[in-house]
C-alpha positions as CSV (number, residue, x, y, z in Angstrom):
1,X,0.0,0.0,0.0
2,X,1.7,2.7,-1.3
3,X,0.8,6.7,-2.1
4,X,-1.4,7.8,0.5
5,X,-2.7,10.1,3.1
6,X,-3.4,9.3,7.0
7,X,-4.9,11.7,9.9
8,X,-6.0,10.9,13.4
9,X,-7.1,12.7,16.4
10,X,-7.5,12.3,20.3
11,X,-9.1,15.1,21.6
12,X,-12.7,15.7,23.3
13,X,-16.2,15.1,21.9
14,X,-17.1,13.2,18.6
15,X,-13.7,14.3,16.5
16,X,-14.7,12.0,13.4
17,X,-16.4,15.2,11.7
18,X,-12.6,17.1,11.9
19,X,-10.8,13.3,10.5
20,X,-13.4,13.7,7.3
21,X,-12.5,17.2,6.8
22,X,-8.9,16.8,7.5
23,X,-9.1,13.9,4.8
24,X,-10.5,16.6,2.6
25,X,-7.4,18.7,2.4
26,X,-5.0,15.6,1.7
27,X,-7.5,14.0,-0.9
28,X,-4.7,14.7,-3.5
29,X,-2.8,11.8,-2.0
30,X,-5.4,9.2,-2.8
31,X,-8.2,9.0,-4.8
32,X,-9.7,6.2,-5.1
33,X,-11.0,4.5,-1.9
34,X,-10.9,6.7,2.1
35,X,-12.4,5.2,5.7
36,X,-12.2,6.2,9.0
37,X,-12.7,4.6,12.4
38,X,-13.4,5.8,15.7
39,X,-13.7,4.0,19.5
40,X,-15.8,5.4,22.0
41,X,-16.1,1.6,23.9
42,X,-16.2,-0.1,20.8
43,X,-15.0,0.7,17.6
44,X,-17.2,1.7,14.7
45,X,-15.7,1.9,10.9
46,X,-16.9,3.3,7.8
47,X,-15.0,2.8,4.4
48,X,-15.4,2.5,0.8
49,X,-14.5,3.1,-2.7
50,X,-14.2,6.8,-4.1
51,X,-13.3,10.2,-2.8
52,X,-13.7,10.9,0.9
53,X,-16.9,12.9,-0.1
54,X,-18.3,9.3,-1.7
55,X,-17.7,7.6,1.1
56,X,-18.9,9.4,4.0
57,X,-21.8,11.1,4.7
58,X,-24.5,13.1,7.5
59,X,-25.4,9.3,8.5
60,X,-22.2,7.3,8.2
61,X,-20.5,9.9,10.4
62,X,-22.9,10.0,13.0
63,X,-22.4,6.5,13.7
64,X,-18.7,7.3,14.4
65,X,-19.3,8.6,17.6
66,X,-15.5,8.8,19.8
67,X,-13.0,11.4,21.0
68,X,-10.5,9.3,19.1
69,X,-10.8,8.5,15.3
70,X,-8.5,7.8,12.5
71,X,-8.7,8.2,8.7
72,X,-7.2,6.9,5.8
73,X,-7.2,7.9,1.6
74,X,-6.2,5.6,-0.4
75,X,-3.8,5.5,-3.7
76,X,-4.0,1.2,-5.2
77,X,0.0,0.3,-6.3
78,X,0.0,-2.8,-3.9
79,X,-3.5,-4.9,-3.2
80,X,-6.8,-4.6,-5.3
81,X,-8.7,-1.8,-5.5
82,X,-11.6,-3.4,-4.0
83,X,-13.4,-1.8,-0.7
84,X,-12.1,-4.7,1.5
85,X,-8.8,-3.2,1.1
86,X,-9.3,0.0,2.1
87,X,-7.4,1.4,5.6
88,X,-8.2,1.6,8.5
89,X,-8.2,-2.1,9.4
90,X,-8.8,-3.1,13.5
91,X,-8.0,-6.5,15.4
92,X,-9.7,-7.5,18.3
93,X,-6.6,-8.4,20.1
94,X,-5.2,-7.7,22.2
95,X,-7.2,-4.5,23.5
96,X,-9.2,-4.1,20.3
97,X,-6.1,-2.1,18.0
98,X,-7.1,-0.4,14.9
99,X,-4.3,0.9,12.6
100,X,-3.7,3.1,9.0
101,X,-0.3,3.9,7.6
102,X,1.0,5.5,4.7
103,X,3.8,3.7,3.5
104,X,5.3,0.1,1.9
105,X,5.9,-3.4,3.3
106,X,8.8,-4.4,0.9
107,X,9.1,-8.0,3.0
108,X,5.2,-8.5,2.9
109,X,5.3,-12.4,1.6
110,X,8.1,-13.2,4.6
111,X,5.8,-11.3,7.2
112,X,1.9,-13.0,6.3
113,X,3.9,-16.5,6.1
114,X,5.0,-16.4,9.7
115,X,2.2,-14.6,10.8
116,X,0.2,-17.1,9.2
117,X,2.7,-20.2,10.5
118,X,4.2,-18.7,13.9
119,X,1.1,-16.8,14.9
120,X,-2.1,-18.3,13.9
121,X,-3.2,-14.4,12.5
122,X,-4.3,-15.3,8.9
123,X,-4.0,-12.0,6.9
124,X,-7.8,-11.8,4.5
125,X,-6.7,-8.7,2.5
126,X,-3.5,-8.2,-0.1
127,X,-3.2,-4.5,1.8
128,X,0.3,-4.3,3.9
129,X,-1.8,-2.4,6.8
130,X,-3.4,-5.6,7.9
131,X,-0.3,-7.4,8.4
132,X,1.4,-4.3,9.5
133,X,-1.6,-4.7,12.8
134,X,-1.3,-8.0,13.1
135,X,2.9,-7.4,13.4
136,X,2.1,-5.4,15.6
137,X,-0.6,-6.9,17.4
138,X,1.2,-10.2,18.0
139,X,4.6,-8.3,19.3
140,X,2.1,-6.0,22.0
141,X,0.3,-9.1,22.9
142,X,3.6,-11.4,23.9
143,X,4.5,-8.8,26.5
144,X,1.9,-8.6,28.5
145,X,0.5,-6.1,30.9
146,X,-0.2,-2.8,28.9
147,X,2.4,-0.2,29.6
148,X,3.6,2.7,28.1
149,X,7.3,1.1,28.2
150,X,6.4,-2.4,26.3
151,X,4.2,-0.4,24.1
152,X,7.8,1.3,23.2
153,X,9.5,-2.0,23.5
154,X,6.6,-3.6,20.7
155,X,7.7,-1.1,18.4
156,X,11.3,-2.0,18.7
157,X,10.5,-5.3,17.8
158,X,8.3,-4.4,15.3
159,X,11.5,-2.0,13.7
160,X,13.6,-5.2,13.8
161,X,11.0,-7.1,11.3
162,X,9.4,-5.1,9.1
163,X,11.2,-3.8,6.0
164,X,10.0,-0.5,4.2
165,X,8.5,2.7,4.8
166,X,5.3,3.2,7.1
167,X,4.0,6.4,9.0
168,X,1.9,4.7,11.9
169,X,-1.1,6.0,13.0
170,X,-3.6,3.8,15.5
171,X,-6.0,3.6,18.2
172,X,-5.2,1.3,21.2
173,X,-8.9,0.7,22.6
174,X,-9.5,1.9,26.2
175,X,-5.5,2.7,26.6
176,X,-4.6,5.9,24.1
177,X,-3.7,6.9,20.4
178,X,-0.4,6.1,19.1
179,X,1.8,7.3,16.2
180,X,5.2,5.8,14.8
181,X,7.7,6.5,12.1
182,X,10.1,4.0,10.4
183,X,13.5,4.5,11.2
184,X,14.7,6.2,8.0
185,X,11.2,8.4,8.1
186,X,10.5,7.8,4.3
187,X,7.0,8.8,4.9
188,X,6.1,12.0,6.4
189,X,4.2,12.5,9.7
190,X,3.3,15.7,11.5
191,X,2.0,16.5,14.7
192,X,-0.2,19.4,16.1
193,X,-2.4,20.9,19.3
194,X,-5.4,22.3,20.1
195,X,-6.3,23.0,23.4
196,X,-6.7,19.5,24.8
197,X,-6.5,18.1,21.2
198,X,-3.8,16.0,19.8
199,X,-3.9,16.2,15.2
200,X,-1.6,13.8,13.6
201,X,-1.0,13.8,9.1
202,X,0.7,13.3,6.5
203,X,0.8,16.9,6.0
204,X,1.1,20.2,7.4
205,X,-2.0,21.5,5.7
206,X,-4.7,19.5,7.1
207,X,-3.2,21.0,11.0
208,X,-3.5,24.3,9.0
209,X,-7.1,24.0,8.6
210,X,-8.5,22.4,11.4
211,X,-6.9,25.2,13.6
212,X,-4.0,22.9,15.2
213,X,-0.8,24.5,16.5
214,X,2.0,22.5,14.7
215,X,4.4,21.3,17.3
216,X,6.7,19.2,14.7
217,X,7.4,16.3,13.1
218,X,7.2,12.7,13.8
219,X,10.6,11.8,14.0
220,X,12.3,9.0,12.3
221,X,12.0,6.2,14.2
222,X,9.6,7.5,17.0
223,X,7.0,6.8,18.7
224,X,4.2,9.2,20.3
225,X,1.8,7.5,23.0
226,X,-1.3,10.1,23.5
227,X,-2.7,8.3,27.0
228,X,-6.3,8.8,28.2
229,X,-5.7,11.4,30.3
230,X,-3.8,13.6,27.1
231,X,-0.5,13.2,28.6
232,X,2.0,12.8,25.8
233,X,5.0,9.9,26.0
234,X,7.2,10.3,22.9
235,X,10.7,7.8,22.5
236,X,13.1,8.0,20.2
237,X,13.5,4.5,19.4
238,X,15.9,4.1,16.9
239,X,18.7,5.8,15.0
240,X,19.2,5.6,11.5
241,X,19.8,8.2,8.6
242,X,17.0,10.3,7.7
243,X,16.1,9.3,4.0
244,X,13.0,11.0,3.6
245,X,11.2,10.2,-0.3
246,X,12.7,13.5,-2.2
247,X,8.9,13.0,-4.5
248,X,7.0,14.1,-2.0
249,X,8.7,17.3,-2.8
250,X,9.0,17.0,-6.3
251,X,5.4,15.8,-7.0
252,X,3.1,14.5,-3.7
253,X,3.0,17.1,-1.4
254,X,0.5,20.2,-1.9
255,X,2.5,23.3,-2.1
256,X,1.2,24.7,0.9
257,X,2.7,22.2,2.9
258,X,5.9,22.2,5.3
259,X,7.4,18.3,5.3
260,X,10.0,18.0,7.4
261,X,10.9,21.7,8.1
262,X,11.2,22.3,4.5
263,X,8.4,24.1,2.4
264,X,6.9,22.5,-0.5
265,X,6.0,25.8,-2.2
266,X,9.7,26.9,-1.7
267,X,11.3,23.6,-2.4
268,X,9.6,23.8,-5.9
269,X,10.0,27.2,-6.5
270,X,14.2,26.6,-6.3
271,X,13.6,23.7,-8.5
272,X,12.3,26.6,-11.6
273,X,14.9,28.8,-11.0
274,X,17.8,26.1,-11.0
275,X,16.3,24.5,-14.3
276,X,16.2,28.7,-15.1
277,X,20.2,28.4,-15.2
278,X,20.3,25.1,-18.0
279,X,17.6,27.1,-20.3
280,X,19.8,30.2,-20.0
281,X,23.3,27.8,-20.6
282,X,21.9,26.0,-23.5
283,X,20.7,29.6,-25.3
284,X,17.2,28.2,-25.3
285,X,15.0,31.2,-25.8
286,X,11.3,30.5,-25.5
287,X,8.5,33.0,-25.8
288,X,6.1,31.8,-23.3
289,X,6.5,29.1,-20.3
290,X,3.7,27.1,-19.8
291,X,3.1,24.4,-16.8
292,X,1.6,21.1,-16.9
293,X,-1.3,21.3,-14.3
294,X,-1.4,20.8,-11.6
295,X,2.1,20.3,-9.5
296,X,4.4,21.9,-11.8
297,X,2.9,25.7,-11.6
298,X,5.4,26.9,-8.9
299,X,8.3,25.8,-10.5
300,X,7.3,27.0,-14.1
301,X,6.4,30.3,-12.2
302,X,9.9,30.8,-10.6
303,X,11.6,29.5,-14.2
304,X,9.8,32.3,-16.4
305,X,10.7,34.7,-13.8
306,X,14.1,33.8,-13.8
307,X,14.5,34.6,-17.3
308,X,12.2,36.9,-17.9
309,X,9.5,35.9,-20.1
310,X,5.8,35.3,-19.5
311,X,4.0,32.8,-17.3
312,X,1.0,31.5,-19.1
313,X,-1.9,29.3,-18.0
314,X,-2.0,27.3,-21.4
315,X,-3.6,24.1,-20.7
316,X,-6.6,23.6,-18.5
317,X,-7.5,20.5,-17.0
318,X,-10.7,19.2,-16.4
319,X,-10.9,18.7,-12.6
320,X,-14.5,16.2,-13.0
321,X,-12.4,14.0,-14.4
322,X,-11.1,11.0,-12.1
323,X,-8.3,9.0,-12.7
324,X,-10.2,5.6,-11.7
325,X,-12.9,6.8,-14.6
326,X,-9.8,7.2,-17.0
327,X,-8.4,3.7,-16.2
328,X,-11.7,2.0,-16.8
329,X,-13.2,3.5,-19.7
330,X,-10.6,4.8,-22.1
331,X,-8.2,2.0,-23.8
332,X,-6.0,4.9,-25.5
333,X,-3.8,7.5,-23.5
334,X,-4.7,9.8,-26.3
335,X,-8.1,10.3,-25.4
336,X,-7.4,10.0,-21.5
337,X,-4.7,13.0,-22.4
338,X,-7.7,15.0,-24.2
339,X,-10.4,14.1,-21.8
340,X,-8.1,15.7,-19.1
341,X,-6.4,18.8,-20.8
342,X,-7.3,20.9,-23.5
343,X,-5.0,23.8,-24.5
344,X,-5.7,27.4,-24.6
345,X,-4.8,28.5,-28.7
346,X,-3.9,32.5,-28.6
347,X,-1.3,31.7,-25.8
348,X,-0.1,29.2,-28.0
349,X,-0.2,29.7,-31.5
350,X,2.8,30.6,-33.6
351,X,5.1,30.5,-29.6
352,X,8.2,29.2,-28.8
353,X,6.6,27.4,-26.1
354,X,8.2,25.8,-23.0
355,X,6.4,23.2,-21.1
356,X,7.4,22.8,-17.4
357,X,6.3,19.4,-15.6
358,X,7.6,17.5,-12.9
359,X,8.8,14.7,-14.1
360,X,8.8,11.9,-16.7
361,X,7.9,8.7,-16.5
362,X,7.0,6.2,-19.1
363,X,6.9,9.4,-21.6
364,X,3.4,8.0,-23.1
365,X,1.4,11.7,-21.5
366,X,4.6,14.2,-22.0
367,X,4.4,12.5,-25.7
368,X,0.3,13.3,-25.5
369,X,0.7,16.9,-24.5
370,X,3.2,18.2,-26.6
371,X,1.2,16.6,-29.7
372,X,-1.7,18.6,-28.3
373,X,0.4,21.7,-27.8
374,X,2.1,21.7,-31.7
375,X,-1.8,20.8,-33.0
376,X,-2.7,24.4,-31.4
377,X,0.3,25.9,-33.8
378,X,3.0,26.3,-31.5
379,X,6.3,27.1,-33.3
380,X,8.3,25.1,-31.3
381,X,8.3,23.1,-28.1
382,X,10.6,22.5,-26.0
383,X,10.4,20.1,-22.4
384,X,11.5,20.9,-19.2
385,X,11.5,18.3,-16.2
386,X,12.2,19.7,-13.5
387,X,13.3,16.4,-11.5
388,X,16.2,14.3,-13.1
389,X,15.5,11.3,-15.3
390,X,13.5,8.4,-13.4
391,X,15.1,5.4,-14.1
392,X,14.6,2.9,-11.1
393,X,12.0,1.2,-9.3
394,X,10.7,3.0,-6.5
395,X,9.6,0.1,-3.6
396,X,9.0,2.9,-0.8
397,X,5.8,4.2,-2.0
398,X,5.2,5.9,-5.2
399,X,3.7,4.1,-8.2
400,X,6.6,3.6,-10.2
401,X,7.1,0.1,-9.3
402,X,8.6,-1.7,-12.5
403,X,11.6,-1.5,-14.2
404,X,9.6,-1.4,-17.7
405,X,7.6,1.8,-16.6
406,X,10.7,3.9,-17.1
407,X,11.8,5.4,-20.9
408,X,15.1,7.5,-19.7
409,X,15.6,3.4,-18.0
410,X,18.1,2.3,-20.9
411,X,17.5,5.2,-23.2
412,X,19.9,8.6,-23.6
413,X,18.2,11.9,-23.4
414,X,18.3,12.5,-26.9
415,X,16.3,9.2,-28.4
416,X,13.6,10.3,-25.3
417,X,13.3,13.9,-26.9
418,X,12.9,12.2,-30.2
419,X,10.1,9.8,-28.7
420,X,8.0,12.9,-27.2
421,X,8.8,15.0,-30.2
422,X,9.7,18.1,-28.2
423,X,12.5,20.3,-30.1
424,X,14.4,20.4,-26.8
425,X,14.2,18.5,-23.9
426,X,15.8,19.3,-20.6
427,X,16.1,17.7,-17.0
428,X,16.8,19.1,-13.9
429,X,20.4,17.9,-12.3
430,X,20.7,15.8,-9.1
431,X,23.0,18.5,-7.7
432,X,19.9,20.9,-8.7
433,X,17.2,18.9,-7.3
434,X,19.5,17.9,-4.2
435,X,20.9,21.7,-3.6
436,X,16.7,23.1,-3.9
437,X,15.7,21.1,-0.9
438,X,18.7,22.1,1.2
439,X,15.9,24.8,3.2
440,X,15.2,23.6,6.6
441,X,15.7,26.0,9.5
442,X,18.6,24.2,10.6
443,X,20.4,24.7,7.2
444,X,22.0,21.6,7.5
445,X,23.1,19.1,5.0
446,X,19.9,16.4,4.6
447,X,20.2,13.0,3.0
448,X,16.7,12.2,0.9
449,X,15.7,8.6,-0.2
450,X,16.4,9.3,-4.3
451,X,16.6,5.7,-5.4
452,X,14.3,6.0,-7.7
453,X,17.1,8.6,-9.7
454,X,20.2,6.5,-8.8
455,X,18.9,3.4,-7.6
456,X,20.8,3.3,-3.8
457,X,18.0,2.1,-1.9
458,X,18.4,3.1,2.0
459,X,17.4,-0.1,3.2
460,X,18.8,-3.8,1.8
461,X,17.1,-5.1,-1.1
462,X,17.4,-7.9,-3.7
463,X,16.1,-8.8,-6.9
464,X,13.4,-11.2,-5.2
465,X,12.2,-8.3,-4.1
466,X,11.5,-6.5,-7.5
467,X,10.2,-9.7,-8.9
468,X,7.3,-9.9,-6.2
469,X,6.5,-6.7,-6.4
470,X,6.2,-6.5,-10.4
471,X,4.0,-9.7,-9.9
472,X,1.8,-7.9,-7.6
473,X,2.0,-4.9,-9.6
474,X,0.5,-7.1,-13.0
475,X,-2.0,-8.6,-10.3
476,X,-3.5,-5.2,-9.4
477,X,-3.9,-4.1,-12.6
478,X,-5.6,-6.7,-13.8
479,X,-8.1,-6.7,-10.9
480,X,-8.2,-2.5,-11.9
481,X,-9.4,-3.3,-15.4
């Protein structure tokens, strides 16, 4: 389960109303399935296919009565998309534990066998939360007595099996809410208060708007216990380096978030005006700079700006259309292209045009656009990414999964410009991408998980590894169409 967004919060009263809307500021990191779950004595869970505003509604939330609730949206790269694995999950024991994460269990087959032969928990869904609760679950239940120390000590063990990335959140029935980070804190996490009220997320935004004061990240390999009585236990549990996923950055993240003390909006914005200095270097002299909606608009701002030419809003994307009604109903990328974007002639016509997006993968859409942009007359068209070239797997949590899904993979730039059919084509450097990010208060040096440019993974893996996930990765998408 890869390529989503989590949000949970203690506090007082029913809080399930603040999870939906809190969901609703991080629907842009999953689309297609959202639940929630609260306790108040027993837990109640609602959870389905579609945007958070398909799934819940005036009934379904009254149900969720609790002063603790968790919530989940959901992005299908690992498991089915089928409402059965959709997050939150719960177990009954011990204490009744119900869990979301956003993250990815590279070791899943390993885990569910000895779960499933050392354990007795048989796993029913193909979604890595489930097993990641029953991990858990199993390592909470061998020690005991409930304390706030072997609660710590569970995670430890938990860190010494599981393999990937995961940002924890979960509700431990009649004890507390609790939040964890994996050691190298691929996944973000944030933390916030109000009043009495404890907010965690995968981003800064959805603290923002319900009101929360921001107290800081999750860090990597931490846990926070919230008790019943509000008093907060945190515990660094272990040390590794912080490799947090550089694509929330480059792609994920809304621009008005803060990840990790570092600001989306001005993390981007560096990115334009560092791909600014290779347009200028290469004598590349466009008349009008035009971003792929929606992520690249920052960095296309900051790029025209840089060398001085105008920012123009030339394709406009139909926002009704869903990316699970793409998948299902059109057969041709062409037409999903058209369905989504549709260019704006006068600021087109008879332009050098730049496009800005943020990266390219399999080159199939960049190819769609710019044939889109040269049918509305553009002179010439040149491509700016302003990410390097993707070339490997990414087994943390975005959906490039497969070696196959990548063009720049084997090929050099120039046979990708001449399979988009862009005049010039130009990539962002590493020491670009790397140097933009370096913005946290601290201004020190920060290591970022960029495997998926370079392929050095922060954690071990092996080809095994690849293989089950491409086989999962064919599975889904045949259970998709």
């Amino acid at each position: 389960m890869v390529m989503c967004g989590i949000l949970g919060i203690i506090g007082k009263g029913t809080v399930i109303e603040d999870v939906v809307t809190g969901l609703l500021t991080i629907q842009h990191r999953g689309q297609d399935a959202a639940g929630g779950i609260s306790y108040k004595g027993q837990f109640n869970i609602k959870k389905g296919l579609g945007l958070v505003r398909d799934v819940f509604n005036k009934k379904n939330i009254a149900r969720l009565q609790g002063s603790v609730a968790i919530g989940h949206v959901r992005y299908p790269t690992a498991g089915t998309y089928e409402a059965t694995e959709a997050q939150p999950f719960y177990v009954n024991m011990p204490y009744g534990i119900a869990l979301a994460h956003n993250g990815n269990i590279i070791n899943y087959g390993e885990l569910k066998r000895y779960l499933e032969d050392e354990e007795f928990r048989y796993i029913n869904s193909k979604c890595d939360a489930e097993l990641l609760l029953n991990v858990f679950a199993a390592q909470l239940l061998r020690l005991g007595k409930f304390s706030t120390d072997n609660l710590f000590t569970s995670i430890d063990k938990l860190f010494d099996t599981v393999q990937g990335s995961y940002s924890v959140i979960s509700i431990i029935g009649k004890k507390g809410f609790l939040a964890f980070r994996d050691p190298h804190g691929f996944k973000p996490l944030i933390f916030g208060k109000k009043g009495n009220a404890f907010a965690f997320a995968s981003e800064s935004v959805a603290l923002d708007v319900l009101g929360y004061d921001i107290i800081g990240d999750v860090q990597p390999g931490e846990a926070i216990f919230i008790d019943n009585e509000r008093a907060l236990h945190r515990k660094k549990i272990r040390n590794a380096i912080h490799t947090p996923c550089i694509f929330e950055w480059v792609y994920f993240a809304r621009p008005d978030s803060v990840i990790d003390g570092i600001s989306v909006y001005e993390a981007r914005y560096k990115l334009g005006r560092r791909l600014a200095e290779d347009i200028i270097n290469r004598n590349i002299k466009p008349d009008v700079v035009i971003p792929i909606p929606d992520t690249s608009r920052v960095a296309a701002l900051a790029l025209a700006e840089e060398i001085g030419i105008s920012y123009r809003e030339g394709l406009i994307k139909n926002r009704y259309i869903g990316r699970t009604f793409i998948m299902a109903k059109q057969s041709e990328r062409k037409n999903a292209v058209r369905m989504k974007l549709n260019p704006i002639r006068t600021a087109i016509s008879g332009k050098k045009v730049l496009l800005v997006d943020d990266s390219i993968v399999r080159g199939n859409t960049s190819k769609e656009i710019i044939n889109l942009i040269r049918a509305a007359g553009a002179r010439e068209i040149y491509f700016a990414s302003y990410s390097p070239p993707l070339r490997y797997p990414c087994i943390y949590g975005i959906d490039m999964q497969t070696k196959v899904e990548f063009i720049a993979k084997e090929n050099p730039i120039e046979k990708i410009r001449r399979e988009i059919g862009c005049d010039e084509l130009i990539y962002q450097s590493m020491d670009g991408l790397l140097s933009s990010l370096q913005l946290g208060e601290d201004k020190e040096f920060r290591f970022f998980c960029t495997s998926c440019f370079d392929g050095n993974y922060p954690t071990k893996v092996n080809e095994n590894i690849f293989k089950e996930i491409e086989h999962d990765r064919v599975a889904c998408k045949s259970s998709i169409h």
